[in-house]
C-alpha positions as CSV (number, residue, x, y, z in Angstrom):
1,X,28.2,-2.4,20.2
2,X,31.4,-3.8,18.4
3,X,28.8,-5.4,15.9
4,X,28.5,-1.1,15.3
5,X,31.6,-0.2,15.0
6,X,33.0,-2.3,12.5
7,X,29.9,-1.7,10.2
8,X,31.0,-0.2,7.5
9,X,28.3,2.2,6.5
10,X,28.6,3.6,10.3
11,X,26.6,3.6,13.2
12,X,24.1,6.4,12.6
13,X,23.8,5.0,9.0
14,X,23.6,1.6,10.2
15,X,21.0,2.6,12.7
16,X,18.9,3.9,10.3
17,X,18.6,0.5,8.6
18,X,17.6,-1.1,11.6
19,X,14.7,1.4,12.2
20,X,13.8,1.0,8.5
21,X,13.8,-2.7,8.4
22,X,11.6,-2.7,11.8
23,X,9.2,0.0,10.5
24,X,8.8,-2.4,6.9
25,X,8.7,-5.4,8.8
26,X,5.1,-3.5,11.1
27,X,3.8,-1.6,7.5
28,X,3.6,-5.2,5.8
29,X,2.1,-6.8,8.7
30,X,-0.8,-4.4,8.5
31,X,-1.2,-4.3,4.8
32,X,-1.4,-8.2,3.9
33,X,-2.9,-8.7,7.8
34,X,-0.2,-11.2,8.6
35,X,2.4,-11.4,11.7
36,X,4.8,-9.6,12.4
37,X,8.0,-11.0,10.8
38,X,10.5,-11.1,13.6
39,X,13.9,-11.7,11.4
40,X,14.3,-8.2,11.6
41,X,13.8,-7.8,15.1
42,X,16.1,-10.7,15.6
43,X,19.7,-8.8,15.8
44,X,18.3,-5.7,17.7
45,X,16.0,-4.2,19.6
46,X,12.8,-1.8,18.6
47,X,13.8,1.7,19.0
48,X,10.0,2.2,18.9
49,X,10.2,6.1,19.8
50,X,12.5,6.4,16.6
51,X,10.1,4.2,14.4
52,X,6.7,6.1,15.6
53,X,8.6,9.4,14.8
54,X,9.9,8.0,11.1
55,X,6.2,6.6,10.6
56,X,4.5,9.9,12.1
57,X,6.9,11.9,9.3
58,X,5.4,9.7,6.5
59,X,1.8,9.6,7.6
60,X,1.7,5.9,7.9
61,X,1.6,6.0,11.6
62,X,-1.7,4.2,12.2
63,X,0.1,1.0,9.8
64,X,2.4,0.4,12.3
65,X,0.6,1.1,15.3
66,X,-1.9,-1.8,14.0
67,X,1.5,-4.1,14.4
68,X,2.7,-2.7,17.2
69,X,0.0,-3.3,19.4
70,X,0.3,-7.0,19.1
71,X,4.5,-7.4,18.3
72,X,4.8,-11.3,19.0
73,X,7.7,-12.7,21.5
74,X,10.3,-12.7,21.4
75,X,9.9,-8.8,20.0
76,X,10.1,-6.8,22.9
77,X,6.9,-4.6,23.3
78,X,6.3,-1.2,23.2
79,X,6.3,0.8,26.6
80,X,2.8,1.3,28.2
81,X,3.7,5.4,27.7
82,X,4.1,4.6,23.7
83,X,0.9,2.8,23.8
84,X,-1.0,5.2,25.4
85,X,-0.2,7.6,22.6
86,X,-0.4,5.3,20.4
87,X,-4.1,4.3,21.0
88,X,-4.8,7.8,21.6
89,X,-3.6,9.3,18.2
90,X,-5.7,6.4,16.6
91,X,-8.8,7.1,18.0
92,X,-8.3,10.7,16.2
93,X,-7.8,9.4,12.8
94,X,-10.6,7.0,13.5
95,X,-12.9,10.0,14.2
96,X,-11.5,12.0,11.2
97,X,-12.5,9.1,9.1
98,X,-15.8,9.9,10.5
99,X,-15.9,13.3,9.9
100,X,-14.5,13.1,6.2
101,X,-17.2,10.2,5.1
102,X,-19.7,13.0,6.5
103,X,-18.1,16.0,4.3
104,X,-18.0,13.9,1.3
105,X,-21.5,12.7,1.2
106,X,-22.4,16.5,2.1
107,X,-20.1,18.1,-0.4
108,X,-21.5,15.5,-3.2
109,X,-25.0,16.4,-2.2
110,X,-24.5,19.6,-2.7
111,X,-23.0,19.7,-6.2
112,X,-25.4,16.9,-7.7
113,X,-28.1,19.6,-6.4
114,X,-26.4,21.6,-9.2
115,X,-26.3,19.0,-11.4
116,X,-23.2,17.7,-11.7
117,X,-21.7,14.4,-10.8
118,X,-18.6,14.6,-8.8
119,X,-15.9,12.6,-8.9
120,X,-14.1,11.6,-5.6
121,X,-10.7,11.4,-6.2
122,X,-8.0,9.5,-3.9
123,X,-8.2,10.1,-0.1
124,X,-11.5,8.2,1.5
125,X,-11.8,6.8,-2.0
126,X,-8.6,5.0,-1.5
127,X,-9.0,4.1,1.6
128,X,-11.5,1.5,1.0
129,X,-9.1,-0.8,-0.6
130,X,-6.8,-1.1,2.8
131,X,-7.9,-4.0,5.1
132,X,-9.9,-1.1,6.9
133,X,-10.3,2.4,5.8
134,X,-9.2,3.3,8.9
135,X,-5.6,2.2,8.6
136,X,-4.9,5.0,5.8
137,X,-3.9,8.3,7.6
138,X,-7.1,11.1,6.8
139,X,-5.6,13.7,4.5
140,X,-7.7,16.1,2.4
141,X,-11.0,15.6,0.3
142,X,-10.5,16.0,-3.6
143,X,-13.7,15.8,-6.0
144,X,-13.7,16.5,-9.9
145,X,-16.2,18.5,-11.2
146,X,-14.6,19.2,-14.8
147,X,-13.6,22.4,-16.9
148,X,-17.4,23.5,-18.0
149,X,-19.0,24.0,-14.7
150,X,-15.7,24.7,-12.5
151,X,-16.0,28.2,-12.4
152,X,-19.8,27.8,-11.4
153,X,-19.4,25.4,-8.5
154,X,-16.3,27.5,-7.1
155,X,-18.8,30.2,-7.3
156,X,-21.5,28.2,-5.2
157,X,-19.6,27.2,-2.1
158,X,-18.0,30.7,-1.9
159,X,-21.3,31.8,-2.1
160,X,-22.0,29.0,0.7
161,X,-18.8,30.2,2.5
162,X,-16.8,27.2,2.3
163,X,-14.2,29.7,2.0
164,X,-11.8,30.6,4.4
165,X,-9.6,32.8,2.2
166,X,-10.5,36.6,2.1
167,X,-10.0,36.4,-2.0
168,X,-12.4,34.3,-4.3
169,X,-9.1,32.9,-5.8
170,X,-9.7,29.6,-8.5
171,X,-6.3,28.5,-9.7
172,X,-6.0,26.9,-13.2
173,X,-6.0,23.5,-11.6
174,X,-8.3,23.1,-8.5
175,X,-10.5,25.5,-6.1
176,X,-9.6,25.4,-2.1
177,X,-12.6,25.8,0.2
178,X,-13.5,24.2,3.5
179,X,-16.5,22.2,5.2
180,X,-16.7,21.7,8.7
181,X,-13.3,22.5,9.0
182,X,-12.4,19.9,6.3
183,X,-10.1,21.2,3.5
184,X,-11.6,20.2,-0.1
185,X,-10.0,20.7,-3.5
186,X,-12.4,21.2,-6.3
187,X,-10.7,19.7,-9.2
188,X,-10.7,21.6,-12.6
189,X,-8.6,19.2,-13.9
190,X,-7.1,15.8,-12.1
191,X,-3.4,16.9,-12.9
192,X,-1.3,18.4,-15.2
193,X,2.1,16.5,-16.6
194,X,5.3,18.7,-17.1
195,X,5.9,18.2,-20.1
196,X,3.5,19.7,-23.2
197,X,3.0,16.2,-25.2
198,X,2.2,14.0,-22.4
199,X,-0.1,17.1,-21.2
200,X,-2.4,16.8,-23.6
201,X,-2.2,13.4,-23.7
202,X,-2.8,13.2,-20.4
203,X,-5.7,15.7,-20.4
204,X,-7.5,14.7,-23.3
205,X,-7.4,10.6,-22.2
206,X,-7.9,11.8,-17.9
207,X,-11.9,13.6,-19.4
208,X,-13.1,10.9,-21.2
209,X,-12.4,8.3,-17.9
210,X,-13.9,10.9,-15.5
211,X,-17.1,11.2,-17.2
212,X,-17.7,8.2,-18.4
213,X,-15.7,5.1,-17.0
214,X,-16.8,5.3,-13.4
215,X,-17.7,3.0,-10.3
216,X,-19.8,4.0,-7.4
217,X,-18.8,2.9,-3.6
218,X,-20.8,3.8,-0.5
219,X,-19.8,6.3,2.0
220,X,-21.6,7.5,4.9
221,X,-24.5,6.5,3.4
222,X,-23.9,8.1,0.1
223,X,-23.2,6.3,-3.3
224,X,-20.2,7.9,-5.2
225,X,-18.9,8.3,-8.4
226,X,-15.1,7.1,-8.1
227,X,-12.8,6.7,-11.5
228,X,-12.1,3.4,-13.3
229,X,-9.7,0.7,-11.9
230,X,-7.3,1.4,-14.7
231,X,-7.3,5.1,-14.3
232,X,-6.8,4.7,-10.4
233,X,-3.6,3.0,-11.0
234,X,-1.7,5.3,-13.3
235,X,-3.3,8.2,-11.2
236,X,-2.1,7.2,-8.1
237,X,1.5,6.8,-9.2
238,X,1.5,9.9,-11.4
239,X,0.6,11.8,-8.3
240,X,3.2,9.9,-6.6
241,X,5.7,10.5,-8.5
242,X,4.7,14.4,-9.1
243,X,5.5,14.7,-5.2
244,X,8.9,12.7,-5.4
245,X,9.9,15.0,-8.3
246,X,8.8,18.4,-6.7
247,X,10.4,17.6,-3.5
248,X,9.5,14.4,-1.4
249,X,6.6,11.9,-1.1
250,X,5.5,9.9,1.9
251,X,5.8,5.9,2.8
252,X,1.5,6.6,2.4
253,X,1.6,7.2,-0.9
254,X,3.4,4.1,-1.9
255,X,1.1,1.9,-0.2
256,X,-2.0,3.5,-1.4
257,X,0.1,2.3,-5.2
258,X,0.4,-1.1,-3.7
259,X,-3.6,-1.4,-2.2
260,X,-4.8,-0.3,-5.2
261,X,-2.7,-2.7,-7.6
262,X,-3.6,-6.1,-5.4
263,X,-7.5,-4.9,-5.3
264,X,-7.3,-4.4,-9.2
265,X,-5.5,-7.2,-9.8
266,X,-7.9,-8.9,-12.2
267,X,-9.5,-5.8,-13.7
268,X,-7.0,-4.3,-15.0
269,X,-6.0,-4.7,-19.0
270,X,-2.1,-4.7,-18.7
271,X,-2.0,-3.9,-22.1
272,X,-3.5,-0.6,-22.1
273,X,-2.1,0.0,-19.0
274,X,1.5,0.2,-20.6
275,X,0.2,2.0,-23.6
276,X,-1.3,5.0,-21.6
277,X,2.1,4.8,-19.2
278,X,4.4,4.6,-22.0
279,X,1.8,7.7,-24.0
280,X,2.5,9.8,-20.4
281,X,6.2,9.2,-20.3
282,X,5.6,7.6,-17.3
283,X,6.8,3.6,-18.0
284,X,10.3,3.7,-17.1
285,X,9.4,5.3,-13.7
286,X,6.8,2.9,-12.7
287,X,9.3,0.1,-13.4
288,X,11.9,1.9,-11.3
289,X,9.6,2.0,-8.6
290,X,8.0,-1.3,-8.7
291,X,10.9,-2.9,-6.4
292,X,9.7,-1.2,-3.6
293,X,6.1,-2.2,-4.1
294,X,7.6,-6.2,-4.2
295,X,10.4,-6.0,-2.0
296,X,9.8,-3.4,0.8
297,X,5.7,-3.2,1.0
298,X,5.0,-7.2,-0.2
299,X,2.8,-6.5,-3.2
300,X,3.4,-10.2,-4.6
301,X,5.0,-10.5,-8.1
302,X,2.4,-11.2,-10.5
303,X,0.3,-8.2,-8.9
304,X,2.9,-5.8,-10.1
305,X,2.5,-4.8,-13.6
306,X,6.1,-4.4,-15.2
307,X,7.9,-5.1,-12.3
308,X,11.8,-5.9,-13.5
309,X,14.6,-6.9,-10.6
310,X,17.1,-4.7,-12.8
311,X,15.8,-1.9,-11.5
312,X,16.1,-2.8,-7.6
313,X,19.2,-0.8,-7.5
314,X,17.7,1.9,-8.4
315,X,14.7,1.6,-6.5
316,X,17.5,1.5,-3.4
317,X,18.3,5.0,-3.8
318,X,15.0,6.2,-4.8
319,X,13.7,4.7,-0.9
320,X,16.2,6.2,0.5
321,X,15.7,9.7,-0.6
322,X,12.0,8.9,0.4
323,X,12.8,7.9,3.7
324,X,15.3,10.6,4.3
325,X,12.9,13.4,3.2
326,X,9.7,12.2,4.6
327,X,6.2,13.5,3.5
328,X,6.5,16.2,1.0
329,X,9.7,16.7,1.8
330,X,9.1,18.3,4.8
331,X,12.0,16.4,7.3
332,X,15.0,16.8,5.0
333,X,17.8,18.3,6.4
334,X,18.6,21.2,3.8
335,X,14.7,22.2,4.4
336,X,15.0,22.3,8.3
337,X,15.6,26.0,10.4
338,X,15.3,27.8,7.0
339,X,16.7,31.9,7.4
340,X,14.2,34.5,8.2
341,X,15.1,36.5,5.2
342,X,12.7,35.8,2.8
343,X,15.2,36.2,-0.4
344,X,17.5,33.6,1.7
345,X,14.8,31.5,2.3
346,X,14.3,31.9,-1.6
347,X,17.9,30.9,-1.9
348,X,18.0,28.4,0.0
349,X,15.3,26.9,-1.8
350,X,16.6,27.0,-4.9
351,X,20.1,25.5,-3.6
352,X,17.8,22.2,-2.1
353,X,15.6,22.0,-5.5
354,X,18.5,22.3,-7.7
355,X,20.7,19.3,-5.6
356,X,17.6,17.0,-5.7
357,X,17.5,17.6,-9.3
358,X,20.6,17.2,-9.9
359,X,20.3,13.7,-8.2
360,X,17.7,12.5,-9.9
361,X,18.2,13.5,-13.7
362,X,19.6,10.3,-14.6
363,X,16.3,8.6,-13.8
364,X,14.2,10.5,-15.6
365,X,16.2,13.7,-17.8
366,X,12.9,14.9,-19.6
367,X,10.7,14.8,-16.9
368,X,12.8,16.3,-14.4
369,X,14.3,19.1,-16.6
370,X,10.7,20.2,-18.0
371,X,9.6,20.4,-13.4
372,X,13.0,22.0,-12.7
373,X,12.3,25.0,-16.0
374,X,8.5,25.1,-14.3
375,X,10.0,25.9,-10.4
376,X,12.8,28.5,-11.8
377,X,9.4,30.3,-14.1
378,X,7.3,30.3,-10.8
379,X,9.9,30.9,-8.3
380,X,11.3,33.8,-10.2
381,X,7.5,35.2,-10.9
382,X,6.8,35.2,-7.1
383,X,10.3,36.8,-6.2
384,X,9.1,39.4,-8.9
385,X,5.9,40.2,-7.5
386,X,7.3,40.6,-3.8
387,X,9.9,42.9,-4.1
């Protein structure tokens, strides 16, 4: 307790560094399936119901329940209570992981009965490079079918009724429908970049790897088309880093960066690799963020392209805005019991966006300028078009 008080970053601050050390110390564990470190555990003990619930906000729950199950002494345990949950929230995800592998396999079935040949994009994809699949936290399915037959295929599984939504609504960028309860995003085009250059940089370099640089991996039965090691890498962090931008990214994220950098380790041309980051305007981020993936997640040195130690102080701030504003942003504090009025919801929104950006202009000024012009545009469109 005096330890506490004479901290000087305070005791709720200083808390939090406790839970965050814990919940690193339990992620890595899982990741590189080693023990638990117990040097962090040394000074203090586990507030495990405040490192479930930091976990739980950055979908990397199942991680650290992998660790916490088998904590060595002298760690002290988890209660039998947390367990319980514990095991029970795992068996979910483990039969979600079931139930995804199955809509994938369909969904691809279906659309090379068109013939096209989907691309599976991130989720289940990704989730073959952890130790298990079933340690990455089920999200959504996301296939690529390209620009000439989107409007087609959308067509098709409305016609199927995949869709939930009353209105047969395609969006510029991807196609929302549902199978078996599964949401899947039908991918016009794999992103778009903020700024115009980079854009069609972006898009021009993204169509040539998606239709012909591919790999096929097996699920549920299934072989699918999944992109190129080197196109996995920068895709993964672009859509990363979109997320931080726009408003928050989870802990999930990051470690689908690191998986996917120590499974490609050796098929990767690093030389390219910069070129196309550097083409995208996205180099000076990845090296920004590369401190986390050594220093916080274990990714070892030489299996981080471009990592640099100068930028570890910046990489500090970057975690914790990450771990302040969990998964999409969704636990920040300025986003939290938001006003009923809808034009003070709209306010308030614009207060939050325009502090974050604020924030993080020095890290990137172009790239964060050309998203902060793009949510003013589209906020003020929306406002527009409800009053």
């Amino acid at each position: 307790m005096d330890r506490e008080r004479r901290h000087p970053k305070g005791n709720n601050e200083y808390h939090a560094c406790r839970i965050n050390g814990h919940l690193f110390a339990l992620v890595r564990a899982s990741l590189w399936q080693t023990p638990v470190d117990p040097q962090p555990f040394i000074s203090c003990t586990p507030d495990w119901d405040a490192i479930g619930t930091l976990a739980t906000c950055h979908t990397i729950a199942i991680l650290t329940i992998e660790s916490a199950i088998n904590v060595p002494l002298p760690i002290l345990p988890p209660s039998k209570e947390w367990l319980q949950k514990a095991c029970s929230y795992s068996l979910r995800n483990l039969r979600t992981h079931s139930l995804l592998d199955t809509c994938v396999a369909e969904a691809i079935a279906l659309l090379q009965s068109e013939g096209l040949t989907p691309v599976l994009l991130k989720g289940q994809a990704y989730a073959r490079y952890y130790p298990r699949p079933e340690l990455r936290q089920c999200g959504d399915i996301d296939l690529y079918v390209g620009e000439e037959a989107y409007r087609h295929i959308c067509e098709t599984v409305h016609r199927l009724g995949w869709d939930s939504q009353k209105q047969f609504f395609p969006t510029e960028k991807h196609y929302g429908c549902y199978l078996h309860g599964v949401h899947i995003e039908l991918h016009r085009i794999a992103a778009r970049l903020p700024l115009p250059g980079a854009n069609r940089r972006f898009q021009a370099w993204s169509r040539c790897q998606l239709s012909s640089s591919l790999r096929h991996i097996n699920i549920g039965g299934k072989d699918i088309a999944t992109p190129s090691p080197l196109f996995d890498v920068i895709f993964v962090f672009l859509h990363m880093y979109h997320h931080f931008i726009n408003g928050g990214v989870g802990l999930r994220h990051l470690c689908d960066w690191v998986m996917l950098l120590h499974a490609h380790k050796d098929d990767i041309n690093r030389q390219e690799l910069q070129e196309q980051l550097r083409s995208f305007r996205l180099l000076r981020a990845w090296r920004i963020f590369t401190p986390i993936a050594v220093h916080y997640l274990g990714l070892p040195e030489m299996e981080c392209p471009f990592y640099s130690a100068e930028y570890s102080r910046k990489s500090d701030r970057i975690l914790a805005m990450i771990l302040r504003e969990g998964n999409f942003g969704r636990y920040a504090a300025s986003t939290s019991k938001l006003p009923r009025s809808l034009m003070h919801r709209k306010f308030r929104s614009l207060l939050h966006y325009s502090h974050r950006s604020f924030i993080l202009f020095p890290f990137d000024p172009l790239t964060v300028t050309a998203y902060y012009c793009g949510y003013i545009y589209r906020g003020t469109k929306r406002v527009l078009k409800e009053m």
